[in-house]
N, CA and C atoms as an extended XYZ file, in Angstrom:
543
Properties=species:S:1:pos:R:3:atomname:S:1:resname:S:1:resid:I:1 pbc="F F F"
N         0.827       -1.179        0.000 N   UNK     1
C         0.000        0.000        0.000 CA  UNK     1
C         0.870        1.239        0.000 C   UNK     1
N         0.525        2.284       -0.532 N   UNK     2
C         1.328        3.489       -1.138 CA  UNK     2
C         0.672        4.554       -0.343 C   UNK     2
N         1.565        4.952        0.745 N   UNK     3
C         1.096        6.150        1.554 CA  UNK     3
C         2.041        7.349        1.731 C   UNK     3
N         2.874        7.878        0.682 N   UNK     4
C         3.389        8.709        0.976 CA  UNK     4
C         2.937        9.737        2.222 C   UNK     4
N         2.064       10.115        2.200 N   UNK     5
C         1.438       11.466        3.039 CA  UNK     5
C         1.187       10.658        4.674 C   UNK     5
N         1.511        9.470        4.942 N   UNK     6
C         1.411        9.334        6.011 CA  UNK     6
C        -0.529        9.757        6.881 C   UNK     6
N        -1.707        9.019        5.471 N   UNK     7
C        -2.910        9.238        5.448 CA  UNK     7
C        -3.568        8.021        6.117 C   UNK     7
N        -3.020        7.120        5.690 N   UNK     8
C        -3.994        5.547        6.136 CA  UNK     8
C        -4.288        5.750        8.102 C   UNK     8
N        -3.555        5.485        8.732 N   UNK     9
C        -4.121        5.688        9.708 CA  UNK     9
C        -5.465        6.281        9.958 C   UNK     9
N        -5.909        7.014        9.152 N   UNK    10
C        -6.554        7.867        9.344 CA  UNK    10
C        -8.069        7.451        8.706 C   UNK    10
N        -7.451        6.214        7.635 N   UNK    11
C        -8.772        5.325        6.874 CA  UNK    11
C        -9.337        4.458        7.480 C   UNK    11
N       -10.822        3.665        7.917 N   UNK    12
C       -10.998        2.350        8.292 CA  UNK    12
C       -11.645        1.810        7.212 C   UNK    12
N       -11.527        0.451        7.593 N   UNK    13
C       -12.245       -0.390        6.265 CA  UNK    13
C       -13.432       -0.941        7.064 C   UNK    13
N       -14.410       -1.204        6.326 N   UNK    14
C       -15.392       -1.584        6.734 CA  UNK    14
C       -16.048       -2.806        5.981 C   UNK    14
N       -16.121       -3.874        6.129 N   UNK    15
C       -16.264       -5.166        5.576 CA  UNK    15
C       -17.835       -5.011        5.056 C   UNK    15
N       -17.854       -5.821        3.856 N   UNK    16
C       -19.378       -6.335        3.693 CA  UNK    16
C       -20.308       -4.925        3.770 C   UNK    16
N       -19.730       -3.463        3.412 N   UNK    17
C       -20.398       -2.236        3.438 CA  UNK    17
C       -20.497       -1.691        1.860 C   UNK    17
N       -21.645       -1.219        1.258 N   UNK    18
C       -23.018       -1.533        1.769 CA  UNK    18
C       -23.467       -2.122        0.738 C   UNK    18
N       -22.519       -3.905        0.182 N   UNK    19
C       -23.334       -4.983        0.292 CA  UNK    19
C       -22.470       -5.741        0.399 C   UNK    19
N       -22.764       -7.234        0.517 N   UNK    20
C       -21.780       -8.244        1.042 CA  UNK    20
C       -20.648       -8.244        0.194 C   UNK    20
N       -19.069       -8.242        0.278 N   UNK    21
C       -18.040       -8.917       -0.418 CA  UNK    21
C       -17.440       -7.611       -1.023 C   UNK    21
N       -18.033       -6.165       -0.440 N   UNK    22
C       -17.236       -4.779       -0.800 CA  UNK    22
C       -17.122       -4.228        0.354 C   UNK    22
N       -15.084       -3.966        0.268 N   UNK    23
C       -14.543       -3.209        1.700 CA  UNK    23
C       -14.617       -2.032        1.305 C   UNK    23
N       -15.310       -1.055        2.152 N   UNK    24
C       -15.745        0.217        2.059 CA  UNK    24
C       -14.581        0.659        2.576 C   UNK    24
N       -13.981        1.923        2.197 N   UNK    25
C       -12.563        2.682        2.701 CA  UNK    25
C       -13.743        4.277        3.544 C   UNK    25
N       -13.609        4.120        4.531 N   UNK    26
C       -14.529        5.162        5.180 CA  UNK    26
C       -13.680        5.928        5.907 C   UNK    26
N       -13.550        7.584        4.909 N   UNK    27
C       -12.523        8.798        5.264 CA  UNK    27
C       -13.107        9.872        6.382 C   UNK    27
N       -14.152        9.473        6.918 N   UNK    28
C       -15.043       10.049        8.599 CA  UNK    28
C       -13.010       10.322        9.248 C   UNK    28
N       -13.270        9.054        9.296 N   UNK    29
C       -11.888        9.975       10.637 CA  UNK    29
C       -10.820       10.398        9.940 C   UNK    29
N       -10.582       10.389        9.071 N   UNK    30
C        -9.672       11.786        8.134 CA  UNK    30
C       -10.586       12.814        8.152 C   UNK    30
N       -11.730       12.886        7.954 N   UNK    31
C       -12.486       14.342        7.797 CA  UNK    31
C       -12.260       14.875        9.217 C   UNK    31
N       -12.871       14.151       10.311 N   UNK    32
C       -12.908       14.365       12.041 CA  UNK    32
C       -11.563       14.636       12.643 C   UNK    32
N       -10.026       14.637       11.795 N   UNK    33
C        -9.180       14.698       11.869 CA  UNK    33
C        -8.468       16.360       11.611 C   UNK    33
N        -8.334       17.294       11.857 N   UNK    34
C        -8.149       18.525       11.215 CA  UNK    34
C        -6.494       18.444       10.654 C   UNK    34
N        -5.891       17.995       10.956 N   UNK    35
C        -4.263       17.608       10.307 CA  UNK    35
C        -4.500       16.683        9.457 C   UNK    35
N        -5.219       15.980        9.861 N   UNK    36
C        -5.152       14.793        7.947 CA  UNK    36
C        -6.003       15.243        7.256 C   UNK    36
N        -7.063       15.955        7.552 N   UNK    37
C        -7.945       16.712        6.478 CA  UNK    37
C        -7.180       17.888        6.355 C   UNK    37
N        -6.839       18.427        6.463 N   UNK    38
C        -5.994       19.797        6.208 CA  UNK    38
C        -4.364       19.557        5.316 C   UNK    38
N        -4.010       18.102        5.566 N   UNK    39
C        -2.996       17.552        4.364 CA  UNK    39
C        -3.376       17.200        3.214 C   UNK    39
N        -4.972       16.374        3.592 N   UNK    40
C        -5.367       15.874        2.394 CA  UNK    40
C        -5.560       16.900        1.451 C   UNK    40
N        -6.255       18.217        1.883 N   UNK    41
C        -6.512       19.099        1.014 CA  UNK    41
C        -5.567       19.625        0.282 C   UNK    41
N        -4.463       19.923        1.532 N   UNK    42
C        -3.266       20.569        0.569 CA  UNK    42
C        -2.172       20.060       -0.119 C   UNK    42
N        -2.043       17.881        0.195 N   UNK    43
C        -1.716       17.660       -0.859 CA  UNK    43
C        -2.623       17.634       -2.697 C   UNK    43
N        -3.612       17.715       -2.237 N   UNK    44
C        -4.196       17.023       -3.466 CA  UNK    44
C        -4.889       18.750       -4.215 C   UNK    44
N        -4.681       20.065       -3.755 N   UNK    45
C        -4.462       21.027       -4.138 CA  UNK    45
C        -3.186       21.430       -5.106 C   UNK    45
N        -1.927       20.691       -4.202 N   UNK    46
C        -1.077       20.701       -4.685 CA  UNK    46
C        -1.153       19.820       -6.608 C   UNK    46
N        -1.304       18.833       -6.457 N   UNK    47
C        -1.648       18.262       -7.236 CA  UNK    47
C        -2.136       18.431       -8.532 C   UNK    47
N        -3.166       19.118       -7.977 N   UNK    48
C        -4.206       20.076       -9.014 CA  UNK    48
C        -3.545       21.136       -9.576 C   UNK    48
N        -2.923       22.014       -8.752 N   UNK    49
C        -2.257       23.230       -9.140 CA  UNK    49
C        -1.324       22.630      -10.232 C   UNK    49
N        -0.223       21.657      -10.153 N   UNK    50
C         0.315       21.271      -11.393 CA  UNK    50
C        -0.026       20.856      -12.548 C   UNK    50
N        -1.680       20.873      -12.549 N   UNK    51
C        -2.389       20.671      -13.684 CA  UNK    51
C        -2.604       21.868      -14.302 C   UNK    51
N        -2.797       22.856      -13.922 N   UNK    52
C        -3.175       24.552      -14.291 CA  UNK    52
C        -4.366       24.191      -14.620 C   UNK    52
N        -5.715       23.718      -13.668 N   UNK    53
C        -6.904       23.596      -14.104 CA  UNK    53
C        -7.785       25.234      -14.103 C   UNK    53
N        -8.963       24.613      -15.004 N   UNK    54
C        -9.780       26.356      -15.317 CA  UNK    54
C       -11.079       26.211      -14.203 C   UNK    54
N       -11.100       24.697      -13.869 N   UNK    55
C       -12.202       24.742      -13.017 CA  UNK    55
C       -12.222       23.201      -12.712 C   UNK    55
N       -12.848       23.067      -11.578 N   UNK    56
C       -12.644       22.190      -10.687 CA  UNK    56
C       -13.950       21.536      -10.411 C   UNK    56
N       -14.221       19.857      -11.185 N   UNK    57
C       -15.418       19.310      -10.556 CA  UNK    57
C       -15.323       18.539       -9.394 C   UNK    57
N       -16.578       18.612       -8.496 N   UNK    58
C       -16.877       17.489       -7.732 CA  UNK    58
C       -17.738       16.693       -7.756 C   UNK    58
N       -17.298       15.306       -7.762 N   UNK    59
C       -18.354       14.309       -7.637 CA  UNK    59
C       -19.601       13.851       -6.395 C   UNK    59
N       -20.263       13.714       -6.196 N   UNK    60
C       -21.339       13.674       -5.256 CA  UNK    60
C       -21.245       12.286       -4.923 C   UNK    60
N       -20.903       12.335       -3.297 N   UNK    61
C       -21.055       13.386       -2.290 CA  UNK    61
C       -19.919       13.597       -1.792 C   UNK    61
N       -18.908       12.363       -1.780 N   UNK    62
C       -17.741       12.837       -0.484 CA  UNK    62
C       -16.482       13.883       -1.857 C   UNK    62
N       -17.198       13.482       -3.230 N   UNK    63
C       -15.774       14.747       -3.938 CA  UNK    63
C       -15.792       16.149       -3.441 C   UNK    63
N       -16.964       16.623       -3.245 N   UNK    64
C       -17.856       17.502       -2.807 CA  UNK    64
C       -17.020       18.296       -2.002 C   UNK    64
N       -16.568       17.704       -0.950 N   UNK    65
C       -15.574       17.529        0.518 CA  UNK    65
C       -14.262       18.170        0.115 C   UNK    65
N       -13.434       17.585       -0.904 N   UNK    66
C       -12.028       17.606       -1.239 CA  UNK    66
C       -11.877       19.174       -2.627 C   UNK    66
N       -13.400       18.946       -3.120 N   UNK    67
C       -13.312       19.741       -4.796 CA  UNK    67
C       -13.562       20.898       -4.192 C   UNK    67
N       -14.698       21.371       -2.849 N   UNK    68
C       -14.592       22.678       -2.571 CA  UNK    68
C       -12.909       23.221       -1.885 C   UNK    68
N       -12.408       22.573       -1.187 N   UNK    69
C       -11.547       22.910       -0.715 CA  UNK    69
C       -10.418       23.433       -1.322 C   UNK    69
N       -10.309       22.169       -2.595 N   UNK    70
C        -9.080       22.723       -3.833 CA  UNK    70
C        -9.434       24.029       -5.169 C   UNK    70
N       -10.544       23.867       -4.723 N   UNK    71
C       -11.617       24.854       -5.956 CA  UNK    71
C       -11.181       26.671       -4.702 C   UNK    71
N       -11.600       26.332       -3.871 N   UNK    72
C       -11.474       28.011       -3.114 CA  UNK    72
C        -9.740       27.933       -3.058 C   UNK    72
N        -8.542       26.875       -2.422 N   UNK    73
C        -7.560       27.471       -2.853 CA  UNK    73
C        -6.870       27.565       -4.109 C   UNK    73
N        -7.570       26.933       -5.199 N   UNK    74
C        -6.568       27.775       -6.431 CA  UNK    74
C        -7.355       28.969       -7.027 C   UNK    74
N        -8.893       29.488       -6.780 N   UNK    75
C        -9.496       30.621       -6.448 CA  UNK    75
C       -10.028       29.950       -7.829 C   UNK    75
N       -10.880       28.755       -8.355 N   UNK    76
C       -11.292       28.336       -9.711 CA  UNK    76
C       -12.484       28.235       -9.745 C   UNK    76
N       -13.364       28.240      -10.521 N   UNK    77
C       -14.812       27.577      -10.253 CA  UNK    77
C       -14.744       26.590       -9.651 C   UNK    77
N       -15.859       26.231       -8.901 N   UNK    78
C       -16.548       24.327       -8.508 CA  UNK    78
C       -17.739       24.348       -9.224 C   UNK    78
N       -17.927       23.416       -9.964 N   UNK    79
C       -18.650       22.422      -10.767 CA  UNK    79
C       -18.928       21.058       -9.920 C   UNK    79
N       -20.283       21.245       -9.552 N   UNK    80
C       -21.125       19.926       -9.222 CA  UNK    80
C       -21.301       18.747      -10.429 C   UNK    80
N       -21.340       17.406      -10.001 N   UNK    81
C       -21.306       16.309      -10.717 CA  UNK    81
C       -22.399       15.830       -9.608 C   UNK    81
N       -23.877       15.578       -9.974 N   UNK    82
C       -24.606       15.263       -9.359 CA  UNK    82
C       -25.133       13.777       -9.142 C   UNK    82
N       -25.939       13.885       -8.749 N   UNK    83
C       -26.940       11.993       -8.693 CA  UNK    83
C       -28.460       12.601       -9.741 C   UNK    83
N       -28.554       12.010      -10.528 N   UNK    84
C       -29.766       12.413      -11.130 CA  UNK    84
C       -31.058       13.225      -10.224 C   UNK    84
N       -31.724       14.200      -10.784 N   UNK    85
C       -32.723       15.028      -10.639 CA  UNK    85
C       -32.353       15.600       -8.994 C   UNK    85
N       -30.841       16.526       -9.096 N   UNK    86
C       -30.887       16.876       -7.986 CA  UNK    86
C       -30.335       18.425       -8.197 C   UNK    86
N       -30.120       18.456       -9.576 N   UNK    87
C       -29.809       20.046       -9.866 CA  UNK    87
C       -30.839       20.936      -10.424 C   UNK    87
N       -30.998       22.315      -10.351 N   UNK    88
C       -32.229       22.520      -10.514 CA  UNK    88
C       -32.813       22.940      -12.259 C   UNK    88
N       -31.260       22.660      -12.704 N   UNK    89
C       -31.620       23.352      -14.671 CA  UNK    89
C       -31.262       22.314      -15.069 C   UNK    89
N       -31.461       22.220      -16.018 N   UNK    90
C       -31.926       21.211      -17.479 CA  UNK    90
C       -30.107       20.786      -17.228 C   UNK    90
N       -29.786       19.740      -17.678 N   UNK    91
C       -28.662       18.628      -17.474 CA  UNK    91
C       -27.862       18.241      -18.370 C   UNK    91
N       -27.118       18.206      -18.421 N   UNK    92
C       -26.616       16.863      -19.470 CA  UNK    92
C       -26.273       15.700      -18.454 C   UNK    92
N       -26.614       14.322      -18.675 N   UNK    93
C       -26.482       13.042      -17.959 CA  UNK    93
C       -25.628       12.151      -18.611 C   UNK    93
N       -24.738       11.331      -17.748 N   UNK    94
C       -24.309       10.074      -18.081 CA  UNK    94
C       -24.418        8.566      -17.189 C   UNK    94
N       -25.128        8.142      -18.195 N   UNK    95
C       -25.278        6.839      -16.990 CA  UNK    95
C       -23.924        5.692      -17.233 C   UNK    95
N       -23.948        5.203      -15.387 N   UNK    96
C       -22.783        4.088      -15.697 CA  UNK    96
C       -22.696        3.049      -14.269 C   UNK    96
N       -22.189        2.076      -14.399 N   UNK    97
C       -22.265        0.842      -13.424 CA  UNK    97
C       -21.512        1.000      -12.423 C   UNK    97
N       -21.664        0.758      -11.100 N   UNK    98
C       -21.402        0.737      -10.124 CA  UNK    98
C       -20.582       -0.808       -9.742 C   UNK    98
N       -19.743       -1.037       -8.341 N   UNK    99
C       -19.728       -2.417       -8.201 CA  UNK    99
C       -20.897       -2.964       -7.812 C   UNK    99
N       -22.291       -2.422       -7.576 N   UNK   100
C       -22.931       -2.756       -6.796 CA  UNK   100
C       -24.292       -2.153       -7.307 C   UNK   100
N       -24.362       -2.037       -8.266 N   UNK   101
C       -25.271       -1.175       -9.432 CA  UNK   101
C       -25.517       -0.186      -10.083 C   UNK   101
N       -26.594        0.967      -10.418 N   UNK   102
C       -25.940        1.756      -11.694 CA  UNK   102
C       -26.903        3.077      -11.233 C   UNK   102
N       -26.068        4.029      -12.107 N   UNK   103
C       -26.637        5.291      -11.737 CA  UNK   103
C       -26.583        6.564      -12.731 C   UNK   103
N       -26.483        7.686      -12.408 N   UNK   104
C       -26.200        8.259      -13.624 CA  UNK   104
C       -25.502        9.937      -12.882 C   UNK   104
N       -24.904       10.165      -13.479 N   UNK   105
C       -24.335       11.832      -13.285 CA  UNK   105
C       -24.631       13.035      -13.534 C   UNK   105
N       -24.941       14.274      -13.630 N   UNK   106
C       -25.098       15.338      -14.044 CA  UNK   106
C       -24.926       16.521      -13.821 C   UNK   106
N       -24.816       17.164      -14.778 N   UNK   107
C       -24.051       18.467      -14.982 CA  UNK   107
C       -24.986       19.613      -15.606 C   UNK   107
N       -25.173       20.729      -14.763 N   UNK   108
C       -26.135       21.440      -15.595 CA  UNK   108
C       -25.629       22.320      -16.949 C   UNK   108
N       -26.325       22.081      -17.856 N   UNK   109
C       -26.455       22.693      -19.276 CA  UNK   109
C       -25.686       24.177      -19.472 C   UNK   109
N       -26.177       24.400      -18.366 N   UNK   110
C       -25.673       26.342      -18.142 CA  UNK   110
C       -24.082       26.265      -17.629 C   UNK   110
N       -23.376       25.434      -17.685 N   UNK   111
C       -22.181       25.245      -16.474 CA  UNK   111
C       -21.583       26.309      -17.487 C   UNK   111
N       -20.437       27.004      -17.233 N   UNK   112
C       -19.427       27.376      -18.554 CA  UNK   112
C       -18.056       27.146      -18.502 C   UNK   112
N       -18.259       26.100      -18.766 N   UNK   113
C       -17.163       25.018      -19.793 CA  UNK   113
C       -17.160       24.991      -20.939 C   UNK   113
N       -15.609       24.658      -21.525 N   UNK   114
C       -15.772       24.527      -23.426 CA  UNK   114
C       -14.432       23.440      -23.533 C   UNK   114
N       -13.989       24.074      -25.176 N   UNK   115
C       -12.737       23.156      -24.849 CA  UNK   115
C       -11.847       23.574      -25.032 C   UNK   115
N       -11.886       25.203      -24.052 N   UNK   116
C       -10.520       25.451      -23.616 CA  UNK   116
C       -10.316       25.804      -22.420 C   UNK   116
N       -10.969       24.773      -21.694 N   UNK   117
C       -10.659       24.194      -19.792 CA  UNK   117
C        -9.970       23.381      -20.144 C   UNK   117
N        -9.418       23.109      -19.052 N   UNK   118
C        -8.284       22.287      -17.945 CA  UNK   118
C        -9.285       21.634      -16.777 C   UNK   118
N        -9.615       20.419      -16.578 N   UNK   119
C       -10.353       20.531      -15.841 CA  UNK   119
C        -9.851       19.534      -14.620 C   UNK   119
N       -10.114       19.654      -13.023 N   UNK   120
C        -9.761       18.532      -12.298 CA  UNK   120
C       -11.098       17.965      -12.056 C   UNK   120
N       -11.435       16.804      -11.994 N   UNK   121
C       -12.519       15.932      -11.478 CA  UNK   121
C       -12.081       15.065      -10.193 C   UNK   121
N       -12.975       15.700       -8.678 N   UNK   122
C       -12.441       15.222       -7.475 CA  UNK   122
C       -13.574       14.123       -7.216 C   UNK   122
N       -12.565       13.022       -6.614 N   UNK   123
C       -13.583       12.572       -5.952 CA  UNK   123
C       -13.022       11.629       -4.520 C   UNK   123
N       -13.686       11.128       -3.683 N   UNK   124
C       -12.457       10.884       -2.190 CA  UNK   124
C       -11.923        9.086       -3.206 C   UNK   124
N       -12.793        8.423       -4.045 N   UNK   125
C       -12.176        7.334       -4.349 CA  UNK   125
C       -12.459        6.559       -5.546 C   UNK   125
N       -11.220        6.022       -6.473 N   UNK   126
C       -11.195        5.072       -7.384 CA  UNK   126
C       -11.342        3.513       -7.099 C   UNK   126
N       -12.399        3.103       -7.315 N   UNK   127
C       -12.533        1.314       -7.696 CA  UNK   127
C       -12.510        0.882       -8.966 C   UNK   127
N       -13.534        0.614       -9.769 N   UNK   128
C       -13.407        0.776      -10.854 CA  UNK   128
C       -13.545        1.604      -11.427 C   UNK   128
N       -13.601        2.866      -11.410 N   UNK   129
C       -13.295        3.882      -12.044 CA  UNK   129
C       -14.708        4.548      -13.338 C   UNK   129
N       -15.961        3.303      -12.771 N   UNK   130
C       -17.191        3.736      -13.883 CA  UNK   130
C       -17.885        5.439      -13.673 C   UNK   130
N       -17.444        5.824      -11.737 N   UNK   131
C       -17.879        7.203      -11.424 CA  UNK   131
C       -17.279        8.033      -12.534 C   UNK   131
N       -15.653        7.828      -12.318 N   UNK   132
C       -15.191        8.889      -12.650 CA  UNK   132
C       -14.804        9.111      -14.384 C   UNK   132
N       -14.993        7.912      -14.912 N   UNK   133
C       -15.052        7.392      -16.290 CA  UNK   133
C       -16.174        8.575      -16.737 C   UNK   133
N       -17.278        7.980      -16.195 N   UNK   134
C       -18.687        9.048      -16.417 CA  UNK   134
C       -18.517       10.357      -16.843 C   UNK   134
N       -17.927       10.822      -15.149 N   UNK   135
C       -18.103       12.010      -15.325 CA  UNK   135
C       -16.839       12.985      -16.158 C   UNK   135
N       -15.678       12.133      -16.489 N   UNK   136
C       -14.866       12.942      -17.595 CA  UNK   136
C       -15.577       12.796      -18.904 C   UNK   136
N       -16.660       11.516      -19.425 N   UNK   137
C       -17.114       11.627      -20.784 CA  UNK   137
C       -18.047       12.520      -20.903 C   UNK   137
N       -18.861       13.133      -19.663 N   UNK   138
C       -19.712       13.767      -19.974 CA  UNK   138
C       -19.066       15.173      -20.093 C   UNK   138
N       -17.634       15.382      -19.628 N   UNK   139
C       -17.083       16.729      -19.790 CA  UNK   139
C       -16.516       16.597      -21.233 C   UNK   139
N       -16.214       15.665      -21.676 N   UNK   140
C       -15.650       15.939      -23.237 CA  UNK   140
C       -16.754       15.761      -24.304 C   UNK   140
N       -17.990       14.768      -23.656 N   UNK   141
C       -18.485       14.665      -24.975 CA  UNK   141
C       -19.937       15.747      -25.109 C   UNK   141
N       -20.173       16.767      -23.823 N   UNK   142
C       -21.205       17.722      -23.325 CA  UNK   142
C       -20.512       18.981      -23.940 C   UNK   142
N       -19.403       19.189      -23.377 N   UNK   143
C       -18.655       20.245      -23.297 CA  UNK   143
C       -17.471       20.383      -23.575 C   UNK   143
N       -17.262       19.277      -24.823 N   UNK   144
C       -15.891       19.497      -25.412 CA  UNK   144
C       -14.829       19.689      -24.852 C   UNK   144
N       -14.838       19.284      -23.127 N   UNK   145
C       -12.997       19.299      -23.099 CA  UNK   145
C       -12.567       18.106      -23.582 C   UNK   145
N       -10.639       18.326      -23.650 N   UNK   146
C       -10.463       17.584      -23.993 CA  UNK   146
C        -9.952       16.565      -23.354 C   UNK   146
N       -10.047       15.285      -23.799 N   UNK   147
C       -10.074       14.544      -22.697 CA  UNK   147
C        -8.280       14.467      -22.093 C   UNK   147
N        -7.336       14.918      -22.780 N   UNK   148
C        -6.151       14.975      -22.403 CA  UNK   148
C        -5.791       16.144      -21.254 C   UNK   148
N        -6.963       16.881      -21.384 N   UNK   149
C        -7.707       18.385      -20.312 CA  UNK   149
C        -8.156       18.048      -18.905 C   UNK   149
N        -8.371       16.578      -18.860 N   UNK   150
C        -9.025       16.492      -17.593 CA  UNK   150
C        -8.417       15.532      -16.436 C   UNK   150
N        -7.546       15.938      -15.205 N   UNK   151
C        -7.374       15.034      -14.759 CA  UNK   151
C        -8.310       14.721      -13.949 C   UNK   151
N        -8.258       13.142      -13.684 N   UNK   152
C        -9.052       12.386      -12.310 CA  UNK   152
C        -8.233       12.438      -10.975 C   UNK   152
N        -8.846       13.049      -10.091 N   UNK   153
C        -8.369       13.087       -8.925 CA  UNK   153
C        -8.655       12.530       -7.558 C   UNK   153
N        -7.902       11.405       -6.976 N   UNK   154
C        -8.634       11.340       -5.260 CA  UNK   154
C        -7.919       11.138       -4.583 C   UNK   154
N        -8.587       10.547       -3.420 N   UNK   155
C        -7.583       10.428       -1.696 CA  UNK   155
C        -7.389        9.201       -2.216 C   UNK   155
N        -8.493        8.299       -2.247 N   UNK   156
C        -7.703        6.671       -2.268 CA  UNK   156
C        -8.023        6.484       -3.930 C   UNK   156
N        -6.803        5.521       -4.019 N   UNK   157
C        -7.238        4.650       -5.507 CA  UNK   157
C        -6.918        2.816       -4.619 C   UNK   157
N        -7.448        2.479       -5.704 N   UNK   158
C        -7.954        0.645       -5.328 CA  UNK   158
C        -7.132        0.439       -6.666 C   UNK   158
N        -5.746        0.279       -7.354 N   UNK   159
C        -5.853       -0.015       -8.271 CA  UNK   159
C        -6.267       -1.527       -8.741 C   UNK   159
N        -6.432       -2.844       -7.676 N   UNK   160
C        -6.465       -3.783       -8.275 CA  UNK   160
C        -7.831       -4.009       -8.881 C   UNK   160
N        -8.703       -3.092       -8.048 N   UNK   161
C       -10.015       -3.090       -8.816 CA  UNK   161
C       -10.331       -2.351      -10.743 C   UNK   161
N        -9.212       -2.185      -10.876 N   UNK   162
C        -8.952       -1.569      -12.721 CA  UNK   162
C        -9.137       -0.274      -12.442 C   UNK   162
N        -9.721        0.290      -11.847 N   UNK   163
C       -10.420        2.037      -12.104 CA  UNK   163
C        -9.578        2.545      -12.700 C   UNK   163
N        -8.043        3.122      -11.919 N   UNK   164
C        -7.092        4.361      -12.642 CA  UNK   164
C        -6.681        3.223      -14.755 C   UNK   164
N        -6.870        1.977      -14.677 N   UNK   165
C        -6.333        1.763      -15.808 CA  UNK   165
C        -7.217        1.693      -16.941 C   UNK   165
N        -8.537        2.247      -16.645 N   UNK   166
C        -9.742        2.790      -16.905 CA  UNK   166
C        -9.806        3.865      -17.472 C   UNK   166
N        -9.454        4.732      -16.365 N   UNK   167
C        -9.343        6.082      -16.583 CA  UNK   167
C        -8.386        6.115      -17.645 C   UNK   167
N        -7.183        5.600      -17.579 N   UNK   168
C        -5.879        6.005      -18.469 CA  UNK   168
C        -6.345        5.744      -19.798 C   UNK   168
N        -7.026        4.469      -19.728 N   UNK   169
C        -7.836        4.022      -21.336 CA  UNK   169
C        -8.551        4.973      -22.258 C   UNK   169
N        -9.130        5.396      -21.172 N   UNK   170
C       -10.163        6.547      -21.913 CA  UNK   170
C        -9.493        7.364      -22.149 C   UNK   170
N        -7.963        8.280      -22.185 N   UNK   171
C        -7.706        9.019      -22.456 CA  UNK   171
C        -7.369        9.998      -21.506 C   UNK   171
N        -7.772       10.055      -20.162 N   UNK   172
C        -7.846       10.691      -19.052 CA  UNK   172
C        -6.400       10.499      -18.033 C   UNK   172
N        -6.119       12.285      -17.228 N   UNK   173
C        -5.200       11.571      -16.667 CA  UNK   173
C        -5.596       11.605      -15.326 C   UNK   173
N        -4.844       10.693      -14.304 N   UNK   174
C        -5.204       10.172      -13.009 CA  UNK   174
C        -4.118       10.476      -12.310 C   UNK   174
N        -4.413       10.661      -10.828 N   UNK   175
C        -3.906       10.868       -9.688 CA  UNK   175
C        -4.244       10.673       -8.337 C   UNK   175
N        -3.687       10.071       -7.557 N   UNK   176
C        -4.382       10.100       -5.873 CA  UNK   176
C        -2.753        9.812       -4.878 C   UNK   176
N        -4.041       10.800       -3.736 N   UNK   177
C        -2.966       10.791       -2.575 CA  UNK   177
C        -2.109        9.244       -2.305 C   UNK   177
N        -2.916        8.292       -1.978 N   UNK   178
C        -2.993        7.198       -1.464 CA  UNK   178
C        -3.554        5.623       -2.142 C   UNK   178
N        -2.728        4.482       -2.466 N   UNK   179
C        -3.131        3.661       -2.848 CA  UNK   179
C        -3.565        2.077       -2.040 C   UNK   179
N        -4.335        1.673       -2.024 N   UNK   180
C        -4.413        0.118       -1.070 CA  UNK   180
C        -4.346       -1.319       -2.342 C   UNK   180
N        -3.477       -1.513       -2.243 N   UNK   181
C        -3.560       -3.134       -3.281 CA  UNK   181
C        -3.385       -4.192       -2.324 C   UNK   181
């Protein structure tokens, strides 16, 4: 397991959550933590900043957590990545599979994006990578970035579950604080 930042402590796993035969990585006591939440942010700010992004999404709910934080310090937009029918203007959607079933993403119509953003897409974690797969196709194929424009960003990646080699497939680039194999 790959912890540069000296973060895991700070992770628990939670067996059989929330359905049998998936270990949930639950970042509560990194959030309840003000030094590991206050690293996490400012490594993975850091991060971002070497991307020179134009604006900064978060995924719903825990990207939410990490994308406002890196979105107010590089002073960029935040862009919501929602759960269907939870934004209040007309959408663009992408649906996609879960380990554990399926859902869909969205982005409102009005956002202003094109394709000459840089964009980071946060979220606290990679498994297979169908969240964050989603929500970069719906930024290139809605709003024309490009997909070489967008990195994927989180606290944990799972790589044995495929996600980041997912992401890389599609064209997308990837990054996280912390890895568990």
């Amino acid at each position: 397991m790959s912890d540069p930042h000296n973060l895991k402590p700070f992770i628990r796993s939670v067996d059989d959550y929330p359905i049998p035969g998936i270990k949930f990585r639950d970042i509560t006591s990194l959030l309840e933590t003000p030094s590991a939440f206050a690293t996490a942010c400012g490594e993975m700010t850091a991060l971002s900043a070497g991307f020179s992004p134009t604006a900064v999404i978060g995924i719903e709910s825990r990207g939410f957590i990490f994308a406002g934080a890196i979105a107010s310090r590089l002073s960029q937009p935040l862009v919501l990545a929602r759960k269907p029918d939870k934004l209040p203007n007309a959408s663009f959607s992408q649906a996609f599979d879960l380990e554990y079933g399926s859902t869909a993403l969205e982005i409102q119509k009005n956002t202003q994006l094109s394709d000459q953003d840089r964009v980071v897409v946060v979220d606290d974690l990679i498994a297979t990578g169908g969240t964050a797969v989603a929500c970069a196709e719906l930024l290139s194929e809605h709003f024309g970035v490009a997909r070489q424009n967008i990195l994927v960003l989180a606290l944990i990646d799972l790589p044995n579950l495929g996600g980041s080699d997912a992401i890389r497939q599609g064209g997308f680039n990837v990054a996280s604080l912390m890895a568990y194999t």
